[in-house]
PDB file of N, CA, C and O in Angstrom:
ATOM      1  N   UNK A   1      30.953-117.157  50.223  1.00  0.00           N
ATOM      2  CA  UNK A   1      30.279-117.059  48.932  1.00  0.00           C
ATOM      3  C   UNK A   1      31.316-117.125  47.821  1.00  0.00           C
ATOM      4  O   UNK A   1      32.425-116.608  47.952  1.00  0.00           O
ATOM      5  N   UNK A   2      31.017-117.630  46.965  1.00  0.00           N
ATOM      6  CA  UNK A   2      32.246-118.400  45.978  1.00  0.00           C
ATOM      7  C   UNK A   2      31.863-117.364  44.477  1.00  0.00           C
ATOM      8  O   UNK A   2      31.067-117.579  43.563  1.00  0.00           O
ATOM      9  N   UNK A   3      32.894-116.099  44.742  1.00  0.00           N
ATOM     10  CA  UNK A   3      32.379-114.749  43.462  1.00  0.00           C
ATOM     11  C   UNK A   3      32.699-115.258  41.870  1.00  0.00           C
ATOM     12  O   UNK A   3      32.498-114.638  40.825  1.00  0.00           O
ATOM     13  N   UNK A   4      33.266-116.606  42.070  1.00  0.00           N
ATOM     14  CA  UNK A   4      33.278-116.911  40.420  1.00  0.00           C
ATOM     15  C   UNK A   4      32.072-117.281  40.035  1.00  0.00           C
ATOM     16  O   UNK A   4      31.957-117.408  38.815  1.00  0.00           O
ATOM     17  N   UNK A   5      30.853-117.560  40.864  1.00  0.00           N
ATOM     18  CA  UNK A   5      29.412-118.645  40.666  1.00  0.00           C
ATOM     19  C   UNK A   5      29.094-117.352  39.366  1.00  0.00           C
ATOM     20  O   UNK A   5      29.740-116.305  39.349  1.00  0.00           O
ATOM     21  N   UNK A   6      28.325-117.579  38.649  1.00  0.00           N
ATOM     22  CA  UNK A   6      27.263-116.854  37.919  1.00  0.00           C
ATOM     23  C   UNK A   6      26.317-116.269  38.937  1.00  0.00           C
ATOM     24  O   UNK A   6      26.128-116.798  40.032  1.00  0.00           O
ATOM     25  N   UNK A   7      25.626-114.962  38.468  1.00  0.00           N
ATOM     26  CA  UNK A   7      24.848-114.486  39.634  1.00  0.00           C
ATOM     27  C   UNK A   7      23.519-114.145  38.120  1.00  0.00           C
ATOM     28  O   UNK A   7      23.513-113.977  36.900  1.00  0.00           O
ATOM     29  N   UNK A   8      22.549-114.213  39.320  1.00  0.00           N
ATOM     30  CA  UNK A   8      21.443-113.419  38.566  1.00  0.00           C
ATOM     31  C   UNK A   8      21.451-112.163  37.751  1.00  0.00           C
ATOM     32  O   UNK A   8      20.803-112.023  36.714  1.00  0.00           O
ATOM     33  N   UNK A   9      22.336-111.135  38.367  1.00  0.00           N
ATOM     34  CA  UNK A   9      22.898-110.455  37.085  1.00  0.00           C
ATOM     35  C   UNK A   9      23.429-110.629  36.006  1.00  0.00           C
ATOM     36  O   UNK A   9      23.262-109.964  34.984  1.00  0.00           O
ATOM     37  N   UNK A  10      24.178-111.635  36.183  1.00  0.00           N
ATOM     38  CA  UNK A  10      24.959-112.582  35.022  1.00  0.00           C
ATOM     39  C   UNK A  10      24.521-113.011  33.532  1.00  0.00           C
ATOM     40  O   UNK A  10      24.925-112.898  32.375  1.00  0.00           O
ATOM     41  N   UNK A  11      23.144-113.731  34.462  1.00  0.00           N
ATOM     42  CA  UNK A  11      22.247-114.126  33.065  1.00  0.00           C
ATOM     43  C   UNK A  11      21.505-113.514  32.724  1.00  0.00           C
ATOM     44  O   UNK A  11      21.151-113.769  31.573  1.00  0.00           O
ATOM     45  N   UNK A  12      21.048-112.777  33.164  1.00  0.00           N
ATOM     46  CA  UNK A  12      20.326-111.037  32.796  1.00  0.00           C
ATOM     47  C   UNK A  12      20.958-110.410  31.713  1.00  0.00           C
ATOM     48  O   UNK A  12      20.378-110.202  30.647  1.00  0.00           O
ATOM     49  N   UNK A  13      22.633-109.965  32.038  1.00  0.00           N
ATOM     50  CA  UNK A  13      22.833-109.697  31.304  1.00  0.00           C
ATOM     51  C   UNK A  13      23.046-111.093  29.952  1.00  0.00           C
ATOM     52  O   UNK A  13      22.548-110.884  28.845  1.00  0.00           O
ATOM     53  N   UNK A  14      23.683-112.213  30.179  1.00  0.00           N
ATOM     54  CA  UNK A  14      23.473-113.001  28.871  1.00  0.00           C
ATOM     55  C   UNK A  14      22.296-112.821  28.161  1.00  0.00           C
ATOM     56  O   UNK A  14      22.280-112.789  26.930  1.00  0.00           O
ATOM     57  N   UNK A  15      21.238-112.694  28.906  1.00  0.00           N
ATOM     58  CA  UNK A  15      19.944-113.159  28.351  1.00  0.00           C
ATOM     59  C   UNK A  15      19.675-111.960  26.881  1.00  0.00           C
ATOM     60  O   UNK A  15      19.302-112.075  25.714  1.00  0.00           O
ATOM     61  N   UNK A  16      20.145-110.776  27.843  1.00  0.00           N
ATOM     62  CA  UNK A  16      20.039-109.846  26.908  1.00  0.00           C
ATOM     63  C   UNK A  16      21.239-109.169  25.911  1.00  0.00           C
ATOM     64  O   UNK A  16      21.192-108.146  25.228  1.00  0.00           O
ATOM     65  N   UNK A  17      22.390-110.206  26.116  1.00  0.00           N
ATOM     66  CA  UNK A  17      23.541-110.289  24.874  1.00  0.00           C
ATOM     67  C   UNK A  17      23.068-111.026  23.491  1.00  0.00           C
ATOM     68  O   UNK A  17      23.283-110.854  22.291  1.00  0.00           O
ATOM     69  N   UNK A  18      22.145-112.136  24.466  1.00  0.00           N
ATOM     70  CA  UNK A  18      21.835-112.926  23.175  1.00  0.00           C
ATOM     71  C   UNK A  18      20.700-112.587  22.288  1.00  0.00           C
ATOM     72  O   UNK A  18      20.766-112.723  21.066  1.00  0.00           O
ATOM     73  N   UNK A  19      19.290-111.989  23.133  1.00  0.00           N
ATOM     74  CA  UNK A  19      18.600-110.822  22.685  1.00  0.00           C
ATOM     75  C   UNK A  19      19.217-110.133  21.287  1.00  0.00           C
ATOM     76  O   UNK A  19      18.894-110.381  20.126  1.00  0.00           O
ATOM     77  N   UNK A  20      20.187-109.209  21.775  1.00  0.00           N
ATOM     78  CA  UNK A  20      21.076-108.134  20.998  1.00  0.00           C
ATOM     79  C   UNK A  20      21.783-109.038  19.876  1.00  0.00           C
ATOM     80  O   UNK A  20      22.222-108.569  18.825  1.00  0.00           O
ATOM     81  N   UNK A  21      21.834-110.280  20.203  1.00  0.00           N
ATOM     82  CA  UNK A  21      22.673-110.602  19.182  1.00  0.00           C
ATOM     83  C   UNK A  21      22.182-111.492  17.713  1.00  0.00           C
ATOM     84  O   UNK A  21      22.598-111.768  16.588  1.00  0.00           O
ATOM     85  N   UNK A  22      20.999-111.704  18.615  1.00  0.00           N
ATOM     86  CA  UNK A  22      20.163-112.142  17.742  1.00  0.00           C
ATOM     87  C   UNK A  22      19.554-111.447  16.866  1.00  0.00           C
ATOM     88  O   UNK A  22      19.878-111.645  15.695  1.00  0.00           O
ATOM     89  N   UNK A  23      18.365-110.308  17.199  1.00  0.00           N
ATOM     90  CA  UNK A  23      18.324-109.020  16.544  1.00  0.00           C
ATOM     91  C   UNK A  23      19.531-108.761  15.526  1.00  0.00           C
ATOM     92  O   UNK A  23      19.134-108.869  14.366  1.00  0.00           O
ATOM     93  N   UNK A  24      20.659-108.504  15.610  1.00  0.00           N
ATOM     94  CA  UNK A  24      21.635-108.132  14.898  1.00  0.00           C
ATOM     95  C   UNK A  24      22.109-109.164  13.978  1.00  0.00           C
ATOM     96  O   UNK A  24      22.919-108.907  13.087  1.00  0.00           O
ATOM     97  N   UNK A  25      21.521-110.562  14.218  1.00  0.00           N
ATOM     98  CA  UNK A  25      21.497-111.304  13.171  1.00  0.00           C
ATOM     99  C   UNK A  25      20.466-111.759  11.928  1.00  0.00           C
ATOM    100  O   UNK A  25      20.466-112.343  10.845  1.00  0.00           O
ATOM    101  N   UNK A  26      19.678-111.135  12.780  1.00  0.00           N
ATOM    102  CA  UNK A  26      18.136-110.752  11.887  1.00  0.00           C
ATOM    103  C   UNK A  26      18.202-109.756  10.786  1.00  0.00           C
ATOM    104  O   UNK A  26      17.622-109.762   9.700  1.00  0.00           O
ATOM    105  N   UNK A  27      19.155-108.772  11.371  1.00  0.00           N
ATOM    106  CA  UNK A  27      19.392-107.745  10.622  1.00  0.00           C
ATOM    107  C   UNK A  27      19.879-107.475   9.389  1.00  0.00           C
ATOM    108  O   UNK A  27      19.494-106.719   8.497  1.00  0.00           O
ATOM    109  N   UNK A  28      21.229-108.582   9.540  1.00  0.00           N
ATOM    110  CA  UNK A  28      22.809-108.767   8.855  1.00  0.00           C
ATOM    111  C   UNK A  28      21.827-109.804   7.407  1.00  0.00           C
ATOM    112  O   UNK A  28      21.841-109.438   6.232  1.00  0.00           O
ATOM    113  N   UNK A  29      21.133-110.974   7.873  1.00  0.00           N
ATOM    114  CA  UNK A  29      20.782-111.739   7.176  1.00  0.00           C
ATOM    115  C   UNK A  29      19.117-111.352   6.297  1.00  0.00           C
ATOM    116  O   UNK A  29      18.777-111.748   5.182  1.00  0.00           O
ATOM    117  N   UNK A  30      18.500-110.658   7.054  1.00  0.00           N
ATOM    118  CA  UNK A  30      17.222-110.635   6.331  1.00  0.00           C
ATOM    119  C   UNK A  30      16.867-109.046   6.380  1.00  0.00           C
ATOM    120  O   UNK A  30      15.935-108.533   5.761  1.00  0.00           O
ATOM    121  N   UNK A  31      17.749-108.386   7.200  1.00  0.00           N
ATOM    122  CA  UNK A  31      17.261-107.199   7.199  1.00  0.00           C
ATOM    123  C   UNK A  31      16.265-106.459   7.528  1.00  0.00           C
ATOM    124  O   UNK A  31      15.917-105.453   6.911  1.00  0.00           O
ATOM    125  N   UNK A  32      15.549-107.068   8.879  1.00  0.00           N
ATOM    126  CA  UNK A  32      14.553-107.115   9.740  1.00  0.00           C
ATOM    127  C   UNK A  32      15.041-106.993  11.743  1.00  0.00           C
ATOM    128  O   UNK A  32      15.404-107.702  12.682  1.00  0.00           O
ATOM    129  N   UNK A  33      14.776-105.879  11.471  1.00  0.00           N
ATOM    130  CA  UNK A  33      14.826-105.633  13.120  1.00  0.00           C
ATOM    131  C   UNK A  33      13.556-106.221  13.801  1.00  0.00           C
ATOM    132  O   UNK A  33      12.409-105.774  13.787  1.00  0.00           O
ATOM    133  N   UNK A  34      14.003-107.228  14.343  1.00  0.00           N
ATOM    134  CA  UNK A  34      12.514-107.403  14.992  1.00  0.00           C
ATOM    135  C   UNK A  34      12.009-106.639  16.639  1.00  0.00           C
ATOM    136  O   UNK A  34      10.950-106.818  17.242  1.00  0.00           O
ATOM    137  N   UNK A  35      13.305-105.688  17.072  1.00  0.00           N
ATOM    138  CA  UNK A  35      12.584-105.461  18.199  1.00  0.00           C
ATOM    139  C   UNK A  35      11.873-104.185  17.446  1.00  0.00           C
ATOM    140  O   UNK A  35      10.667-104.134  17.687  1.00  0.00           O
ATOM    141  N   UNK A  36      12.289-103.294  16.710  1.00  0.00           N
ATOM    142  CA  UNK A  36      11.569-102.320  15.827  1.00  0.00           C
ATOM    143  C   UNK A  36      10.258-102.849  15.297  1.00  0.00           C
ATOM    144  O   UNK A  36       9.257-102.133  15.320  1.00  0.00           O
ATOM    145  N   UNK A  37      10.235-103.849  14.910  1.00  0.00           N
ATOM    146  CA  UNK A  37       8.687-104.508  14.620  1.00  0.00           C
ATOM    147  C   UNK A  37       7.934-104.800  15.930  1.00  0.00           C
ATOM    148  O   UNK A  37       6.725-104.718  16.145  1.00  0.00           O
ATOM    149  N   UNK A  38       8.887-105.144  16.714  1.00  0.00           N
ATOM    150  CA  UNK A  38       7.650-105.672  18.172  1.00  0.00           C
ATOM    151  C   UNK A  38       7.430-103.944  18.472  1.00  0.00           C
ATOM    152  O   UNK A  38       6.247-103.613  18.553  1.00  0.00           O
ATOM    153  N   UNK A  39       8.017-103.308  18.568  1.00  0.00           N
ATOM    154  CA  UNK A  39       7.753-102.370  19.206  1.00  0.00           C
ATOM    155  C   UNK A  39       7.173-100.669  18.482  1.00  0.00           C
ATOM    156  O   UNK A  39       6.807 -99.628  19.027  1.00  0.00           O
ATOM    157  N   UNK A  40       7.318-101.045  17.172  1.00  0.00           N
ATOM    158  CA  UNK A  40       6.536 -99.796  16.496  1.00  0.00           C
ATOM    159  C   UNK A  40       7.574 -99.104  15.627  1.00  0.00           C
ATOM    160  O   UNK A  40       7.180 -98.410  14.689  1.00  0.00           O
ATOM    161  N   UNK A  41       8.877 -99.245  15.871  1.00  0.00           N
ATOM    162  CA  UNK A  41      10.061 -98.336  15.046  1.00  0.00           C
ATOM    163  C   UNK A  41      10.834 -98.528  15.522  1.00  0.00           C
ATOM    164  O   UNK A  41      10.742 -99.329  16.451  1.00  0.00           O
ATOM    165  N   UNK A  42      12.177 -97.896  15.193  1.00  0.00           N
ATOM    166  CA  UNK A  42      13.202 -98.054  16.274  1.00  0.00           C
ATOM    167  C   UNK A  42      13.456 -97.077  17.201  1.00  0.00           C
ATOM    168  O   UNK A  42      14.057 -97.355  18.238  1.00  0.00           O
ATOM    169  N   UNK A  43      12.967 -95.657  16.889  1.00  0.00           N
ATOM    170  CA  UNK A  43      12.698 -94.553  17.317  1.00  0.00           C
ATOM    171  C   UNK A  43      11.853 -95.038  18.782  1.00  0.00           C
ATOM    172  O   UNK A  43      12.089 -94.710  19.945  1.00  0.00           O
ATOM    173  N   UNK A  44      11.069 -95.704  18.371  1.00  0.00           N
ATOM    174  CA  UNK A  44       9.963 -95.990  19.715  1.00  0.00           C
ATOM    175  C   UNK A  44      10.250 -95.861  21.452  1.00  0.00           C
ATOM    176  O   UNK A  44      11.039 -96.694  21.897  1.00  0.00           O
ATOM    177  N   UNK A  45       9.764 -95.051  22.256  1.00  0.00           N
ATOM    178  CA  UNK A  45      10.079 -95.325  23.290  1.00  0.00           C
ATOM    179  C   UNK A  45      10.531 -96.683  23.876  1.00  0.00           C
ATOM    180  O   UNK A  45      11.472 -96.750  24.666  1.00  0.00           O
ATOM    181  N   UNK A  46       9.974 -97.544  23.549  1.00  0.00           N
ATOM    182  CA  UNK A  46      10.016 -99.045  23.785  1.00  0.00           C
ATOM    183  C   UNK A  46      11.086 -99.896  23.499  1.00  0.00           C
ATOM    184  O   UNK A  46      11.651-100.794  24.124  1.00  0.00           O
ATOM    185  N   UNK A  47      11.222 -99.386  22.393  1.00  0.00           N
ATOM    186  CA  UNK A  47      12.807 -99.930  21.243  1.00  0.00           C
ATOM    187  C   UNK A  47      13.594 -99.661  21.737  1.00  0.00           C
ATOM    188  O   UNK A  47      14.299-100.567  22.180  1.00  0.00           O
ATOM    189  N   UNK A  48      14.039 -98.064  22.015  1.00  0.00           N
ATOM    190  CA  UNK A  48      15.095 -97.524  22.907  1.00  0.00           C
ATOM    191  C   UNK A  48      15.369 -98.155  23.778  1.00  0.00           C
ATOM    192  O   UNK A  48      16.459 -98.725  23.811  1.00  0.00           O
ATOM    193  N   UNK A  49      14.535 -98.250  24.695  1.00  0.00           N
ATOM    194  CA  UNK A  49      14.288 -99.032  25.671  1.00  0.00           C
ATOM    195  C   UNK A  49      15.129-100.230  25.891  1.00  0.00           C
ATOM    196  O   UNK A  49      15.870-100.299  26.871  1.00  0.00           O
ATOM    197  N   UNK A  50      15.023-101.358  24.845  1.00  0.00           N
ATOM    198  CA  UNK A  50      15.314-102.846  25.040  1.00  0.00           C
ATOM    199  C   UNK A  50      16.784-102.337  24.267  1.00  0.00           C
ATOM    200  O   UNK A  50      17.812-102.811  24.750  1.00  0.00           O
ATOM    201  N   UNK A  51      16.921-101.451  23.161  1.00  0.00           N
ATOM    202  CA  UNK A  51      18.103-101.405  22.812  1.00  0.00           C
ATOM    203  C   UNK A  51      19.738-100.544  23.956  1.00  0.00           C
ATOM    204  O   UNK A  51      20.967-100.501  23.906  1.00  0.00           O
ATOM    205  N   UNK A  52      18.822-100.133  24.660  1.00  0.00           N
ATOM    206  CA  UNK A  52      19.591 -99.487  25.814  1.00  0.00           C
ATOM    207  C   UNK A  52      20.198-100.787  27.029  1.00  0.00           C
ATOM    208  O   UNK A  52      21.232-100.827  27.696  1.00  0.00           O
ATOM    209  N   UNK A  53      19.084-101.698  26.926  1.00  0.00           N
ATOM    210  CA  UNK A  53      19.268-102.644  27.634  1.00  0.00           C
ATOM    211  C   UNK A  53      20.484-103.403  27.285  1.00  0.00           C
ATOM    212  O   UNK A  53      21.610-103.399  27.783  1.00  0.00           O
ATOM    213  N   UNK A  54      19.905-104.134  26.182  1.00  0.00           N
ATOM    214  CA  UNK A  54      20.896-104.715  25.477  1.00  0.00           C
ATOM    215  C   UNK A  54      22.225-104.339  25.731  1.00  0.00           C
ATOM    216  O   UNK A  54      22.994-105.193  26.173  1.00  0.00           O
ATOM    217  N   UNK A  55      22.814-102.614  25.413  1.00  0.00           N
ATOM    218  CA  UNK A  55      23.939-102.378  25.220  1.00  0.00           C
ATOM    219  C   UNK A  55      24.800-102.606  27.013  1.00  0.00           C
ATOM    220  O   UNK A  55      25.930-103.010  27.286  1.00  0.00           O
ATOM    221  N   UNK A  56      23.470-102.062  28.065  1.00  0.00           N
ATOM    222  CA  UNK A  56      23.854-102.286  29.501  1.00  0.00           C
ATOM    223  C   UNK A  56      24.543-103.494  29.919  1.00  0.00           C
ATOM    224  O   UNK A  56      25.458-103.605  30.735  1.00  0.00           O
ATOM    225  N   UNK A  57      23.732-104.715  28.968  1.00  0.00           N
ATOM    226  CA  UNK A  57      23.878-106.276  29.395  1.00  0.00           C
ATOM    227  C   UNK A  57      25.224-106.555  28.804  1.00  0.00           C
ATOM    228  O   UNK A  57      26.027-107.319  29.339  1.00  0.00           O
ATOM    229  N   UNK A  58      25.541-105.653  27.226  1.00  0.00           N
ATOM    230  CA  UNK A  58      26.843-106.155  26.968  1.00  0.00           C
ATOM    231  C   UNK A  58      27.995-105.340  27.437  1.00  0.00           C
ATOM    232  O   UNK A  58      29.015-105.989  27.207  1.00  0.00           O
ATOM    233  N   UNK A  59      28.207-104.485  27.856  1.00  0.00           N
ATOM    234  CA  UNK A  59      28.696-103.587  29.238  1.00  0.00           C
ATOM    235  C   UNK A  59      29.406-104.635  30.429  1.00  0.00           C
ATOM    236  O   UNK A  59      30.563-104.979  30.669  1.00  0.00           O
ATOM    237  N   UNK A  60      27.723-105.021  31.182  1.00  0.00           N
ATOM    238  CA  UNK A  60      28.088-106.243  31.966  1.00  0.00           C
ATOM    239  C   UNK A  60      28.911-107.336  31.333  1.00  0.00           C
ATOM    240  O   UNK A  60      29.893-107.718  31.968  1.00  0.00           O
ATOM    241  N   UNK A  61      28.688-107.802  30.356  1.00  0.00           N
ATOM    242  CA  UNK A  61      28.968-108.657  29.963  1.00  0.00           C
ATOM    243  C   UNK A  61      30.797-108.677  29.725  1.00  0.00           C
ATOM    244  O   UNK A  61      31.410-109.707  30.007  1.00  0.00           O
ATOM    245  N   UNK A  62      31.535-107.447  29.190  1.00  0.00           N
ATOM    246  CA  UNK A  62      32.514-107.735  29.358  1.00  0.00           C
ATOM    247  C   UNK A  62      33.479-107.695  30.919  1.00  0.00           C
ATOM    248  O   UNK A  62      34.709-107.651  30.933  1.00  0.00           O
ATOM    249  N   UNK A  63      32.769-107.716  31.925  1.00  0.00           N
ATOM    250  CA  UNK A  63      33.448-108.267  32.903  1.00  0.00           C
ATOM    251  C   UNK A  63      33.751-109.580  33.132  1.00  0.00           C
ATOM    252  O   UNK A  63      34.633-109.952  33.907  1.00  0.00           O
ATOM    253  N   UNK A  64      32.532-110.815  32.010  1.00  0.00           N
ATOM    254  CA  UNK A  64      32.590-111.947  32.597  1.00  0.00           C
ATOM    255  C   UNK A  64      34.253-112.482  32.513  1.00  0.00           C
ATOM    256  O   UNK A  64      34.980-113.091  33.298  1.00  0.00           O
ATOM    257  N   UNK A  65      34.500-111.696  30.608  1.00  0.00           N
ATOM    258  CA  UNK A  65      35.908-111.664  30.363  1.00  0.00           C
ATOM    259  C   UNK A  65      36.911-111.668  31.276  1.00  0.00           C
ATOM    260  O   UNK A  65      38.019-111.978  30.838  1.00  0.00           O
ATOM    261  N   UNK A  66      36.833-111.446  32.258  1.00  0.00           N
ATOM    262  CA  UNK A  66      37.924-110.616  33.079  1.00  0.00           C
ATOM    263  C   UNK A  66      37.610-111.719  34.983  1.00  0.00           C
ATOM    264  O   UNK A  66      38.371-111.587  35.942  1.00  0.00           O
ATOM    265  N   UNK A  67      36.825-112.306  34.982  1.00  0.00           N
ATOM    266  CA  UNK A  67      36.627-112.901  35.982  1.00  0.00           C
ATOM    267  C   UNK A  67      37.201-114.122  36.224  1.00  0.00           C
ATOM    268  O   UNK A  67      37.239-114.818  35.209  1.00  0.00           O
ATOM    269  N   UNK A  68      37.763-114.744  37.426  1.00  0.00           N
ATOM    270  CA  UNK A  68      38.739-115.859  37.263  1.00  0.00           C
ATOM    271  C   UNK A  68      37.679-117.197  37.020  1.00  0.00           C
ATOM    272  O   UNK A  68      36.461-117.228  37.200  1.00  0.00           O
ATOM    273  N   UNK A  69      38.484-118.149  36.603  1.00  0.00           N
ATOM    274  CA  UNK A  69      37.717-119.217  36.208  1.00  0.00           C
ATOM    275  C   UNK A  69      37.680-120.253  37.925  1.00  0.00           C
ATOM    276  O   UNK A  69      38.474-120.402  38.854  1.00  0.00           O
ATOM    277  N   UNK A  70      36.460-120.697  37.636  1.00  0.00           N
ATOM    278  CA  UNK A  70      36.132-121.318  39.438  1.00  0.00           C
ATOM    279  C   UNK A  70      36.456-122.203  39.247  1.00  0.00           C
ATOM    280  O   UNK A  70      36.018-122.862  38.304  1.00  0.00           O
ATOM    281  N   UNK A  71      38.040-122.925  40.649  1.00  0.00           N
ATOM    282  CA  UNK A  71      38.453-124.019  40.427  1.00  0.00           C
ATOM    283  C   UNK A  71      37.427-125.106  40.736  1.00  0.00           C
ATOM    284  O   UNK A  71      36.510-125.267  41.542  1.00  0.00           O
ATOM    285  N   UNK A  72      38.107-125.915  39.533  1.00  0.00           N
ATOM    286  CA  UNK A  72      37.346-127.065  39.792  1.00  0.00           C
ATOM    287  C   UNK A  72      37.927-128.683  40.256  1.00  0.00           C
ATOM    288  O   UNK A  72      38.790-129.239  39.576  1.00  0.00           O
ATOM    289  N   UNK A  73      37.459-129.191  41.226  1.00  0.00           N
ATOM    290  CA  UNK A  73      38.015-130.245  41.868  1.00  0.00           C
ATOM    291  C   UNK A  73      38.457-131.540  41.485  1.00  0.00           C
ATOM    292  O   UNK A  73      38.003-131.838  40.380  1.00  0.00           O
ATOM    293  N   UNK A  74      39.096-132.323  41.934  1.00  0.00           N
ATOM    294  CA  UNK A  74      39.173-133.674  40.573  1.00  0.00           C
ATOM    295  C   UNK A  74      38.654-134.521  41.641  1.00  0.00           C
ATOM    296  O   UNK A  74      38.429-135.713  41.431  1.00  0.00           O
TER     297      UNK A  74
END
């Protein structure tokens, strides 16, 4: 099994870097949280929720940093 591949955790966590990062660009520019709107507040059980996620995925995420790059063949 070749541990440089991307794994389903991988893009899980991307999925939810870009989530987070998007939100936070919503924020910066218009000043609209939208997972606080999908979800009722930011307080919201729900909010917490995806914002907990988020921070898990970018957690994961700095390992990708640190992982060797998969050779590639000519």
């Amino acid at each position: 099994m070749d541990m440089s591949a991307i794994t389903w955790v991988d893009r899980i966590a991307l999925l939810l870097i870009i989530i987070g990062g998007l939100n936070w660009g919503l924020i910066g520019l218009l000043d609209f949280d939208l997972v606080a709107w999908l979800f009722g507040s930011p307080e919201a059980l729900l909010s917490r929720v995806v914002y907990t996620l988020v921070g898990v995925g970018a957690a994961w995420g700095i390992t990708l940093l640190f992982r060797p790059r998969e050779e590639r063949g000519a």
